[in-house]
Structures are given as structure tokens and as C-alpha cells.
N, C-alpha and C positions, 0 to 999 in steps of 0.2 A: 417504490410502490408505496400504496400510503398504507396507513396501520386498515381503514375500512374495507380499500380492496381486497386483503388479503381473505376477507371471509366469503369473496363472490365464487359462488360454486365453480370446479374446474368441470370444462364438459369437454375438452378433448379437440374443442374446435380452438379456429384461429381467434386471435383477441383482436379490438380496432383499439389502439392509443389515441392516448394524444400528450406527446413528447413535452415535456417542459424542461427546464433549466436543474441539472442533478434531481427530476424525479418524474414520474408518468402517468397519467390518471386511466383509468379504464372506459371506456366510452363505450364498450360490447363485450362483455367477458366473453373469456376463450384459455386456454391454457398455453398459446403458444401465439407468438408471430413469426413472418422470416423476414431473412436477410434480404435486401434490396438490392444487395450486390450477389451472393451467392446461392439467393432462394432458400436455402437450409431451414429448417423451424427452430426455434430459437424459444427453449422455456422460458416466461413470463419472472420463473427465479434468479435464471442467467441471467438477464439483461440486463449487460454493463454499458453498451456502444448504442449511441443514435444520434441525429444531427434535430435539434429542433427546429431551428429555417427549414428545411428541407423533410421534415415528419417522416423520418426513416429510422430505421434497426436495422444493425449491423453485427455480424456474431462475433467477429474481432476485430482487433483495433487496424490490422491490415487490408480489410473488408473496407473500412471506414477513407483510407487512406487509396486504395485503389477507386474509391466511389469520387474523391480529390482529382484523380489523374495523379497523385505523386508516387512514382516508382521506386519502392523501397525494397531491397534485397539483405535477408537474412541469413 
């Protein structure tokens, strides 16, 4: 997140990204997006996981990995 967005007010709604390479810009504030794989909402602070080909958020790295097709068992 960059140091500007952190001051756009949180209002509770969903946010619209736009995913860059290790960072995210805010294009709609919102406090939250979800998962493309599991729908979940996903704090705007959490967000560790997204694909930027593909402009998606993911809540974990499993999420990420089934959105793959790669079948990973823990």
C-alpha cells in the first residue's frame, strides 16, 4: 500500500485495486476486497496474495495455488 493511500478514509465498503508488482494502488477506496477463489473479504491491511496478470486477491497462499489448478495437501 503506498504511504498516500493509507490516509483515504475507510468506509466499510469494498475497495477496487489495481495490483502491481510487490504493491497496490487504490483506484475506489473501501476497506476491504475478496478472494477470487474463496469470496472471503480480505482487509485492505492483510493483503499479502494477488496475481497482477490476472488483477485478483487472494486470502492465502493456498487460495492462490488452487486459483493454479495446483493440488497442494498440507
Amino acid at each position: 500500500m503506498n504511504l498516500m493511500d493509507r490516509n483515504l478514509p475507510q468506509t466499510g465498503t469494498e475497495a477496487q485495486l489495481r495490483y502491481l508488482d510487490g504493491d497496490f494502488r487504490v483506484v475506489r477506496p473501501g476497506s476491504y476486497v475478496r478472494c477470487a477463489v474463496t469470496g472471503e473479504s480480505i482487509p485492505l491491511e492483510e493483503l499479502r496474495y494477488w496475481d497482477v496478470d490476472l488483477q485478483e486477491a487472494y486470502s492465502t497462499p493456498q487460495a492462490k495455488l488452487e486459483r493454479l489448478g495446483v493440488n497442494v495437501r498440507l
